[in-house]
C-alpha positions in Angstrom: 259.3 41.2 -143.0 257.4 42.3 -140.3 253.8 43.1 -140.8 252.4 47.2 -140.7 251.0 48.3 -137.7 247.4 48.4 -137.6 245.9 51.7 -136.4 242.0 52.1 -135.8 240.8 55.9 -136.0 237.2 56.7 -134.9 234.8 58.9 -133.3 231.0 60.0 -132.8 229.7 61.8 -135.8 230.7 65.1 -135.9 233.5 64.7 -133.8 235.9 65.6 -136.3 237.6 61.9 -137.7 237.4 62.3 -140.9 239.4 65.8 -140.3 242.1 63.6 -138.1 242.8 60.8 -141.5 243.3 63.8 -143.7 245.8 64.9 -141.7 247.9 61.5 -141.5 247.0 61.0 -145.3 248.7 64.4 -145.9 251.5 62.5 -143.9 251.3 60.0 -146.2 249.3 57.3 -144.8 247.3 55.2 -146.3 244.2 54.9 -145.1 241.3 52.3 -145.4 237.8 54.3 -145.1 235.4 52.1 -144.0 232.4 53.8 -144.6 233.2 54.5 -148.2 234.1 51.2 -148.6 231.0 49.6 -147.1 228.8 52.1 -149.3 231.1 51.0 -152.6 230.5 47.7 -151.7 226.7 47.5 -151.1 226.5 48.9 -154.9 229.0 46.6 -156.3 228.8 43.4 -154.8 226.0 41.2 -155.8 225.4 39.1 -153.1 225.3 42.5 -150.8 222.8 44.3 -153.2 220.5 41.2 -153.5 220.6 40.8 -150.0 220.0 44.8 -148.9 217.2 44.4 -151.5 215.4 42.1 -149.4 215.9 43.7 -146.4 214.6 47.5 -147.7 212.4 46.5 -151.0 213.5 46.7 -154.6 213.8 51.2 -153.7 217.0 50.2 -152.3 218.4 51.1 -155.8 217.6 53.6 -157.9 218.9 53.4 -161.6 221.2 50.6 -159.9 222.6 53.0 -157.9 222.6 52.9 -153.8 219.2 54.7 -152.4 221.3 56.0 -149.3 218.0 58.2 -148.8 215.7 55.1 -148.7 217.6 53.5 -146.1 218.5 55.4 -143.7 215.3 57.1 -143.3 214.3 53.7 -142.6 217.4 51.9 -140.7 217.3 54.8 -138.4 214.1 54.9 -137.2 213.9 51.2 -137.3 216.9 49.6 -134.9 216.6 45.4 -135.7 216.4 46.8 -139.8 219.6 48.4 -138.6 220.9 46.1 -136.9 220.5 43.4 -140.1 222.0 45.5 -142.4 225.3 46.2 -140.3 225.1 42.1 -140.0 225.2 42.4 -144.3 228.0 44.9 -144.4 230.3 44.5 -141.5 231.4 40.9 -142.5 232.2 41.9 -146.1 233.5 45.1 -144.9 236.1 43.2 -142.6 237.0 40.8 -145.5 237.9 43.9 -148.3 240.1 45.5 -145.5 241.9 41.9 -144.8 242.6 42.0 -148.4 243.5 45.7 -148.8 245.8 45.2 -145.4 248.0 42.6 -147.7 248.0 44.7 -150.7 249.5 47.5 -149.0 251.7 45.8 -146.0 255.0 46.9 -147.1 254.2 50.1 -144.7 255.1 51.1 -141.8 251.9 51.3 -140.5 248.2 51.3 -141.9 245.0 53.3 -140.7 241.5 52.3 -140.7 238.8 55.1 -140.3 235.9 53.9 -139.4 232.7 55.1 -137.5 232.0 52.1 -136.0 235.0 50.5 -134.8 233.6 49.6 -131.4 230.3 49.3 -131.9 231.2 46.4 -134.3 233.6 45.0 -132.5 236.6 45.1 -135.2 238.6 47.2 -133.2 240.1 44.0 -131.9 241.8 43.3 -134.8 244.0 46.4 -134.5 247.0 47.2 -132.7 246.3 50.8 -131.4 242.7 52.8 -131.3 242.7 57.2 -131.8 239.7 57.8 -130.4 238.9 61.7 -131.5 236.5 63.6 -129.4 234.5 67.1 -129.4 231.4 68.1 -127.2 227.8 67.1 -128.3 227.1 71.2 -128.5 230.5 71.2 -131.1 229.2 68.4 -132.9 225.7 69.3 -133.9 226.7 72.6 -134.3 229.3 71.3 -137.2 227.1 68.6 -138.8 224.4 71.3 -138.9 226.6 73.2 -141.0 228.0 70.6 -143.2 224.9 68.2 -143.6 222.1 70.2 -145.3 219.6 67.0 -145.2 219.8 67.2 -141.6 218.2 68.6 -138.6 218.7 68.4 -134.7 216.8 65.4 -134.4 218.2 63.2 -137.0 221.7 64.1 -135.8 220.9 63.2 -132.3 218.9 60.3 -133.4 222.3 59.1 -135.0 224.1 60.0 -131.6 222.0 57.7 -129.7 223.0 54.8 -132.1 226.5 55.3 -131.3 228.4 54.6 -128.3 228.8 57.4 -125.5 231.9 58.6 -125.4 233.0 57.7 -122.5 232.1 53.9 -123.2 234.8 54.4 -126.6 237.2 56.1 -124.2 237.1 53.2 -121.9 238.3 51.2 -125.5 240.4 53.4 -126.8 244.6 53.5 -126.7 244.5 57.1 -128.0 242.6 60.8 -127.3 242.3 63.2 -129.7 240.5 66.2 -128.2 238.7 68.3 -130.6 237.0 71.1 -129.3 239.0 73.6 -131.3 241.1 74.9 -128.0 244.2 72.1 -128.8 245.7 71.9 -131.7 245.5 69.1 -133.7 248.3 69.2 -136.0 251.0 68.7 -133.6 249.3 65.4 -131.7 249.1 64.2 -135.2 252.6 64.8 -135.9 253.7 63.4 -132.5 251.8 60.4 -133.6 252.9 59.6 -137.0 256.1 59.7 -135.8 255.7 57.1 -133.1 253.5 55.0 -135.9 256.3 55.2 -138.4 259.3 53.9 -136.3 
């Protein structure tokens, strides 16, 4: 039996991903979400917990549960803490979605949403890349919107973190503009179809 496609989906923050994998999961699709994953992990693994303890201090966790607060307001302002943690994370990340690939590989094909798929580098273990893009003005105007914690500058803090878009484009198999003048459903219906043959 042949083994399912593997099919990367990312994109800056506000860009609009997250929007994309609901689409194909109303398709159907099963879809690994990376960053949920990574988060469940770093409050149920051990070894992670113990080890993002050392990095951040014992605030890390409150009442055992995750401090996402704490960290970030430290990891972003902080590039090397950063830069340690996603050394924690990615590695375990990578192995749960190696394991979740062969639990679920009697499909077609599989997608992985993930933020950081470039930045990373674990974008080389997929077949095909969507790389789903909006302008910066789009963006902060939507994460403004939907993130009440945040303001300008954390948002473009967060921006310069991530790859420009036209370094991901340069990566990427697949564009998925948007900027609310194309519509998505149909290049996500084009899509699925090609992924599911």
């Amino acid at each position: 039996m042949s083994k399912p496609l593997l099919v990367g989906i990312t994109g800056g923050i506000g860009a609009g991903k997250s929007v994309v994998a609901r689409i194909f999961k109303k398709l159907g699709t099963h879809i690994y979400d990376a960053d949920s994953r990574a988060k469940w992990l770093m409050s149920h693994s051990d070894n992670l917990k113990s080890a993002v303890q050392v990095l951040f201090g014992q605030e890390s966790y409150q009442d055992g549960k995750l401090n996402r607060e704490h960290i970030a307001s430290l990891a972003f302002h902080k590039p090397i803490l950063l830069t340690q943690l996603n050394s924690l994370v990615h590695p375990e990340v990578e192995l749960d979605f190696t394991k979740w690939i062969s639990e679920n590989s009697s499909y077609r094909y599989l997608m992985k949403e993930a933020a950081l798929l470039f930045e990373t580098g674990s974008y080389k273990k997929l077949d095909q890349v969507i790389l789903v893009i909006a302008p910066k003005e789009v963006r902060i105007k939507r994460i403004l919107a939907r993130d009440a914690h945040r303001n300008q500058e954390d948002i473009e803090a967060i921006m310069d973190k991530q790859l420009s878009d036209e370094q991901k484009q340069a990566k990427a198999d697949i564009v998925l503009s948007n900027d609310g003048s194309n519509l998505l459903i149909p290049q996500i219906l084009k899509l699925h179809e090609e992924f599911s043959q």
